[in-house]
C-alpha positions in Angstrom: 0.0 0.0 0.0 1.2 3.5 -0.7 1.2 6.2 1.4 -1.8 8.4 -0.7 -3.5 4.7 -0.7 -3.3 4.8 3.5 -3.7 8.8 3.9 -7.0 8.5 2.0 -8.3 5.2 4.2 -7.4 7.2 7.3 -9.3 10.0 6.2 -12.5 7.8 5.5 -12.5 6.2 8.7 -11.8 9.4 10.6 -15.1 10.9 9.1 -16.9 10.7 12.7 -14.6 13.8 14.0 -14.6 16.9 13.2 -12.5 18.6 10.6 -10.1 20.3 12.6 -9.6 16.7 14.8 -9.4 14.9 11.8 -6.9 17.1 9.8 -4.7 17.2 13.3 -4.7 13.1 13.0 -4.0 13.0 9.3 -0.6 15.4 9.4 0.6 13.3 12.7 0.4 10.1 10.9 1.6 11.7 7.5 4.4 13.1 9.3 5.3 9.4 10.8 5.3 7.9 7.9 7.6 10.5 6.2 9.8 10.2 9.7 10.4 6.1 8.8 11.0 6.8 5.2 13.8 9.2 6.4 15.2 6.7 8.3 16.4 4.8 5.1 12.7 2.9 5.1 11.0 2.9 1.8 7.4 3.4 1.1 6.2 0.2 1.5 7.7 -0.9 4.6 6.8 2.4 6.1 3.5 2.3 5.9 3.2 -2.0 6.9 4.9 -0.6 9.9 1.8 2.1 10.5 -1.3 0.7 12.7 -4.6 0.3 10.2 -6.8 2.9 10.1 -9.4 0.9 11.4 -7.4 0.6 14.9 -6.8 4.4 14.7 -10.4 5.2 13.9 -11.1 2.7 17.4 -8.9 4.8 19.4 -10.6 7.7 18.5 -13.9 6.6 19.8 -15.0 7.7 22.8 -15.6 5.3 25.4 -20.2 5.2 25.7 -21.6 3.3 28.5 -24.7 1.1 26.9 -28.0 2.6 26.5 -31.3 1.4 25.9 -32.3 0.9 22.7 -35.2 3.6 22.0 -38.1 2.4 20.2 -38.1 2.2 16.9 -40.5 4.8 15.2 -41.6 5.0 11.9 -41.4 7.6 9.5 -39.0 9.0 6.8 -35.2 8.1 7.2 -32.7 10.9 7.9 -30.9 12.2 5.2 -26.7 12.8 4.9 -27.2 16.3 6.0 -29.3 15.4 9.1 -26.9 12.7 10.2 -23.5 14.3 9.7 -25.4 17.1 11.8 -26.8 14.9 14.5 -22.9 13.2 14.8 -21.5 17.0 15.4 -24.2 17.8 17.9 -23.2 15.0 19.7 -19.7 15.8 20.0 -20.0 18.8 21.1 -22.2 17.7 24.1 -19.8 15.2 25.1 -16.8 17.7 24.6 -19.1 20.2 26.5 -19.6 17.6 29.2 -16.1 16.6 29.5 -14.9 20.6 30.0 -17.8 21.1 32.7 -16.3 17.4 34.7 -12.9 18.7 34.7 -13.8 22.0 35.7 -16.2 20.6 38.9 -12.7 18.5 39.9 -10.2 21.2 39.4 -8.2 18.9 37.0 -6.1 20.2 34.2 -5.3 17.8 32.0 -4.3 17.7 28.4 -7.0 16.7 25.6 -7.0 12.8 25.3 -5.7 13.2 21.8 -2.7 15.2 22.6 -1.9 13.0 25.5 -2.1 10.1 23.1 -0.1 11.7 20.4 2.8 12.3 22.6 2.3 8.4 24.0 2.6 7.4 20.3 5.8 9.3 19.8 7.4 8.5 22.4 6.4 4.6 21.7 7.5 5.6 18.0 11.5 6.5 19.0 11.7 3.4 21.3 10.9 1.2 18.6 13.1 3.1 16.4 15.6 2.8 19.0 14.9 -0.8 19.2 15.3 -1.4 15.4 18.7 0.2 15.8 20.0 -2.1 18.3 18.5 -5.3 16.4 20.0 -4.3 13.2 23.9 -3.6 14.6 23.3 -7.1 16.3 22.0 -8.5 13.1 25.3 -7.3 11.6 27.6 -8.0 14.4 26.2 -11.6 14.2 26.1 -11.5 10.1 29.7 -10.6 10.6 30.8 -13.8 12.8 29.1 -15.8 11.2 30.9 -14.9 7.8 34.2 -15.2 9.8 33.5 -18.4 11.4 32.3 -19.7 7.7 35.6 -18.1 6.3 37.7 -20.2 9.4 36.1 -23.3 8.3 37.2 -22.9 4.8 40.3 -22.0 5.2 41.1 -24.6 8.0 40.0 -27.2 5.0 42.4 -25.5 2.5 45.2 -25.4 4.5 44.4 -29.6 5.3 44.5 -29.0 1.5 47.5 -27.4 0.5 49.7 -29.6 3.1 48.6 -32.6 1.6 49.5 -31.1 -2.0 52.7 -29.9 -0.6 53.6 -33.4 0.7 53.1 -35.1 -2.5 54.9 -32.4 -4.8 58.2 -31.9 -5.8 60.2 -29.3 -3.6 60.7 -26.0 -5.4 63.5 -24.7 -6.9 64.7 -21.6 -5.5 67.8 -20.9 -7.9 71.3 -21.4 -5.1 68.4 -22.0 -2.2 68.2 -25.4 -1.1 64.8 -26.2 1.2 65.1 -27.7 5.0 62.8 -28.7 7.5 62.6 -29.0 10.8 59.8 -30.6 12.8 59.6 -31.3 17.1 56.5 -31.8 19.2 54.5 -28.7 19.9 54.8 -29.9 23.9 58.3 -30.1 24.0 58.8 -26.1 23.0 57.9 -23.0 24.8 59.0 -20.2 21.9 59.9 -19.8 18.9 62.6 -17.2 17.7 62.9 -16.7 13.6 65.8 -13.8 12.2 65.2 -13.8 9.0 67.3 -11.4 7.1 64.8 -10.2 3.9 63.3 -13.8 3.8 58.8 -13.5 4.2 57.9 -15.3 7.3 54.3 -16.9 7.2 52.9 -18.5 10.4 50.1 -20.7 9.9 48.2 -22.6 11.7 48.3 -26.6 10.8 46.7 -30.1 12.0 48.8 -32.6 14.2 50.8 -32.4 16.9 54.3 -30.8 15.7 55.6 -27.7 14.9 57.1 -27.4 11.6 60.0 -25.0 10.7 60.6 -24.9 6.7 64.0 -22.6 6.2 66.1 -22.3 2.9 70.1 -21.8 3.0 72.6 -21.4 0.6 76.2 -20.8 0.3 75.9 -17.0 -0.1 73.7 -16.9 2.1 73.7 -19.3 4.8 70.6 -20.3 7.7 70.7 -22.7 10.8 67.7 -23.9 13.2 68.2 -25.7 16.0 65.5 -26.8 18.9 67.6 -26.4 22.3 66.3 -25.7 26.1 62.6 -25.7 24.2 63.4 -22.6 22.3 63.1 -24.0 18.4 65.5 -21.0 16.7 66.4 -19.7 12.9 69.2 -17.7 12.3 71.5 -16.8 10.1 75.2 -18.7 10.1 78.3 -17.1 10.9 79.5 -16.1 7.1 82.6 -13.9 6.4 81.9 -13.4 2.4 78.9 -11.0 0.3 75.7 -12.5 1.8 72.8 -13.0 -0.7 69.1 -11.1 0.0 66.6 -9.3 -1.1 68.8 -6.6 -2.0 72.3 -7.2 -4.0 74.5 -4.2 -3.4 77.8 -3.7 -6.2 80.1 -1.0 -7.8 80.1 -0.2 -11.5 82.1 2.7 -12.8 82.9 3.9 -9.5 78.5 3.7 -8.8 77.2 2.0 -6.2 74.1 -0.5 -7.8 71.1 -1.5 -5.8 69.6 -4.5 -7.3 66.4 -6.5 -5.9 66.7 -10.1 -5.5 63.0 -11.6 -6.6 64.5 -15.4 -5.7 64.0 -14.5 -2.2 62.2 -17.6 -0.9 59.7 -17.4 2.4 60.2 -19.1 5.3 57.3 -20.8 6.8 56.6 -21.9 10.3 53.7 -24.4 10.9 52.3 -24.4 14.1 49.1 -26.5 16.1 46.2 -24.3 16.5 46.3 -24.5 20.0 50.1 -24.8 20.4 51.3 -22.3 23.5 54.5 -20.6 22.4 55.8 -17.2 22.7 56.6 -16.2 18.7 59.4 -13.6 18.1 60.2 -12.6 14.2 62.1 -10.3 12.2 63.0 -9.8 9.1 63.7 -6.7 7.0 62.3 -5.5 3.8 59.9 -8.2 3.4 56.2 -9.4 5.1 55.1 -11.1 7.7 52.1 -12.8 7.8 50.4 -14.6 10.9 47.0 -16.3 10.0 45.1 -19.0 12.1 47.1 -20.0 15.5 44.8 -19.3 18.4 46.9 -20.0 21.8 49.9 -18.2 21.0 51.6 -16.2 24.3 53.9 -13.2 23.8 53.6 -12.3 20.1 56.7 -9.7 19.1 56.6 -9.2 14.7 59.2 -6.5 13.3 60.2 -5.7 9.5 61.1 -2.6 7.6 59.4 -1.8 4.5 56.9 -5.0 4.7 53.5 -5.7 5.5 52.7 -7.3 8.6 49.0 -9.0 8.7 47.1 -11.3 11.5 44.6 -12.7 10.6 42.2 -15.2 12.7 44.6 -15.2 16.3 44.6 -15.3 19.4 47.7 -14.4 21.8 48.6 -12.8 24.9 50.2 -9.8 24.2 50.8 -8.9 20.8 53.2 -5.9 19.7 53.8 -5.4 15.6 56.5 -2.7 14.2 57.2 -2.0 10.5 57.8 0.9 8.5 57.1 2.6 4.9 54.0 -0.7 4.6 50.7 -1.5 6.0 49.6 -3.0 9.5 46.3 -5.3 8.9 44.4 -6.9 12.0 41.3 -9.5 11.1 39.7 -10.8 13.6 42.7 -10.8 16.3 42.3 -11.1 20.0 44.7 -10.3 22.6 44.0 -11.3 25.9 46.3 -8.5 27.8 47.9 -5.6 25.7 47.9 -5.1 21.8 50.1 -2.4 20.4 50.9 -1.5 16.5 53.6 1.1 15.2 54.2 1.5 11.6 55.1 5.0 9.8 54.0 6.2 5.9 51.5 3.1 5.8 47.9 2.5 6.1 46.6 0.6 9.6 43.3 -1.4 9.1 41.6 -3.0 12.2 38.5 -5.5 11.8 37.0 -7.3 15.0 40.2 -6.6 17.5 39.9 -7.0 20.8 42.6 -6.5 23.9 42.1 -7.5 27.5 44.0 -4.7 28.3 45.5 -1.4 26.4 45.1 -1.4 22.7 47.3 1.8 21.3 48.5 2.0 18.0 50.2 4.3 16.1 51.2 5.2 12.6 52.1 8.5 10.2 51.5 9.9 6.9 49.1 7.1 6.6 45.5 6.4 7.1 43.4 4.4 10.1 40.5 2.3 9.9 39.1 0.6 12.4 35.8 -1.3 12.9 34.3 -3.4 16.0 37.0 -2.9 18.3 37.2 -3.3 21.7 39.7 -2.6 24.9 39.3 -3.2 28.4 41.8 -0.7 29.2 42.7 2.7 26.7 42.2 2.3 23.1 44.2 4.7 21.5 44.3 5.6 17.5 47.1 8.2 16.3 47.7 9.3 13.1 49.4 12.3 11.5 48.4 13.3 7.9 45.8 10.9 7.8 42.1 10.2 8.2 40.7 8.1 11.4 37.5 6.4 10.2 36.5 4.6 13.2 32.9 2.3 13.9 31.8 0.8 16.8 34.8 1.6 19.3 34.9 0.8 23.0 37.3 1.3 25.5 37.8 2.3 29.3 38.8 5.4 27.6 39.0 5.8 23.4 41.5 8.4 22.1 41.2 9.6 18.9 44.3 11.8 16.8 45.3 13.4 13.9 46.4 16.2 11.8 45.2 17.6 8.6 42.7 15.0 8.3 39.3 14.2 9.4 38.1 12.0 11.9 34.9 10.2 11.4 33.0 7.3 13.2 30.4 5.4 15.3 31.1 4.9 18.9 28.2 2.9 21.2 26.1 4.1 23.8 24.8 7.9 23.8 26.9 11.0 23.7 25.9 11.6 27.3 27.9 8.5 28.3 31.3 10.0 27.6 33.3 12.4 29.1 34.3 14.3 25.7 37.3 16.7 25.5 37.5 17.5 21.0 38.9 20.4 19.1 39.8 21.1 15.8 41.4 24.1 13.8 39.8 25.5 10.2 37.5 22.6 10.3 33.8 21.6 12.2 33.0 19.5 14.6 29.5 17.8 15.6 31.3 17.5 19.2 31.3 19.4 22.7 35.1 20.6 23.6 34.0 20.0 26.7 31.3 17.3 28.4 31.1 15.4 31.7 30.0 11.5 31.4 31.6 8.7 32.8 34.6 7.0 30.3 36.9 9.4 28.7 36.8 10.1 24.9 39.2 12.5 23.5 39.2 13.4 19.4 41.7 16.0 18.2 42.8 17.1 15.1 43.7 20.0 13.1 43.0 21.6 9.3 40.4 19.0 9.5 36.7 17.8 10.4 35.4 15.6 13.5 32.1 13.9 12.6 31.1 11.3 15.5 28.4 9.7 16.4 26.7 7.6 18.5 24.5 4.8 18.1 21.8 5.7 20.9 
């Protein structure tokens, strides 16, 4: 049904009332409908939502105590005129009637349709309110579920892959020849990879064993060795030009900088619920961490590579690169979680830290979505944007320069106790506000739009 389609079934059944009554009605309940279509509802919907005008017309009705039925008398039957004229008469004697009662009890009391208009509103922003909270639950569940689909799938390719990579040939990696090392998951405590410009890549695997696969060369030359439950990849001790990533020479006096693309990654394979602390670094390559779920202390560094996380769990958990993104799916970190990076991008997506959560990057943008802290959660940024949605923290921090800041945080604006400010841009927020847990947005040369979900 269309809105004209219900305006114009309102309007019949409101016929009883009088013409100011009735017009009063009609704009309240044209105006609600517009309200829910401004709320991203579309026609349709809105006015399904909208009680019939049958029930409206009900409401309206007067409350009559039974009466005798007169006897019936016969004669000519009244015409339109006569009828629309006796139902006027009679409301104004029972409006008449209700004026005199509440003048005999002294009562002041708003009209019974105001006071039901004003009931009806304020039932109208609950529900809203309502819909709000069941739609960001809707997606909050939407979104695990996805995740926990996504888990599932890659759980089975991994199974996949390892089988694959058991049955093929070992790759050829130019002057690289491949090693492995393998020990029980029980008998080791941490894990401690130097990797020179090598990837690393940390995956979760099935079975019982941690598995280290390493490449060495004569230019360029690795050992491992599992001692005092510390399983450990360094480099050797090597007195002539070392192999990498990057080949350094003189020509003509010129020094060259070449880039070696035979670099191959090391890979470390660990239980999904293996408990190990996990230290790596390399240097202008990756590192990549996707699926292990009991890790302890979790320490990643590199210079000029990516570092992502994807689908882990850890203690503590502290990630520092440069000049390269910092990516964080669906991580958790049951005490502190802390990010640094400079001239690259940091995107967050379902964190979550028992304790502080404060990361930091510059010249580069941060986006963040469903994440949580028990302690501070902290976002800085210079010469980038903070697009943040559904942040909460004991206290949240958001900072910038030159750039905007934009988000959703949870709860109402009266909950937090806001401190913002921003030069040669606006702001929807109070410098100042009292509330309860501390929420602090700066920037400057920029904008601050924040919301709130209530």
């Amino acid at each position: 049904m269309t809105r004209k389609e219900y305006m114009r079934e309102l309007e019949e059944a409101l016929r009883f009332l009088g013409e100011e009554q009735r017009a009063a009605l009609l704009e309240y309940y044209g105006e609600m409908i517009d309200d829910r279509m401004e709320d991203g509802m579309d026609e349709a919907s809105a006015v399904a939502a909208m009680e019939s005008p049958k029930d409206i017309a009900a409401q309206q009705r007067p409350d009559e105590p039974k009466r005798e039925a007169a006897p019936e008398t016969k004669g000519e039957p009244m015409t339109d005129e006569a009828m629309k004229f006796s139902s006027l008469a009679g409301d104004i004697l029972k409006a008449t009637e209700k004026i005199l009662n509440q003048a005999a009890e002294g009562a002041s009391s708003f009209p019974k349709s105001a006071d039901e208009m004003c009931r009806r509103e304020a039932e109208r922003i609950r529900r809203k309110e309502e819909a709000m909270r069941r739609e960001a639950e809707t997606a909050r569940q939407g979104k695990e579920a996805i995740h926990q689909a996504a888990e599932t799938i890659r759980r089975e390719a991994e199974k996949i892959r390892q089988e694959a990579e058991e049955s093929a040939p070992a790759p050829d990696f130019g002057e690289y020849s491949q090693k492995t090392l393998s020990c029980p998951a029980d008998s080791l405590r941490a894990v401690s990879l130097t990797c020179g410009e090598m990837p690393i890549v940390v995956k979760a695997c099935q079975g019982d064993d941690v598995t280290l696969v390493y490449y060495t060369c004569e230019n360029d030359p690795y050992e491992a060795e599992a001692r005092d439950g510390v399983l450990t990849l360094r480099r050797a001790e090597f007195t002539g030009s070392r192999a990498g990533r990057f080949t350094f020479s003189v020509l003509g006096g010129l020094i060259r900088l070449a880039w070696n693309k035979q670099c191959p990654t090391v890979e470390l394979r660990v239980p999904e619920t293996a408990l190990l602390d996990l230290d790596a670094h390399t240097s202008n390559a990756s590192i990549k961490v996707e699926g292990p779920r009991a890790l302890c202390d979790t320490r990643l560094k590199t210079s000029n590579g990516r570092i992502a996380l994807e689908h882990v769990k850890c203690k503590n958990l502290d990630a520092v690169n440069s000049n390269a993104r910092l990516t964080l799916e669906n991580v958790e970190a049951k005490q502190t979680l802390t990010g640094k990076t400079s001239n690259g991008r940091i995107v967050l997506d379902m964190v979550s830290s028992g304790g502080d959560m404060i990361l930091t990057t510059s010249n580069g943008r941060i986006e963040a979505d469903v994440c949580s802290a028990r302690g501070e959660l902290r976002l800085t940024t210079s010469n980038g944007a903070i697009k943040a949605d559904r942040l909460d923290g004991q206290s949240v921090t958001l900072k910038t320069s030159n750039s905007s800041v934009t988000g959703v945080l949870p709860g109402r604006q009266a909950d937090w106790q806001i401190e913002s400010g921003t030069s040669n841009g606006h702001s929807n927020l109070p410098s100042h506000q009292p509330g309860q847990k501390p929420l602090r947005v700066h920037t400057s040369n920029g904008s601050i739009d924040v919301r709130f979900e209530k």
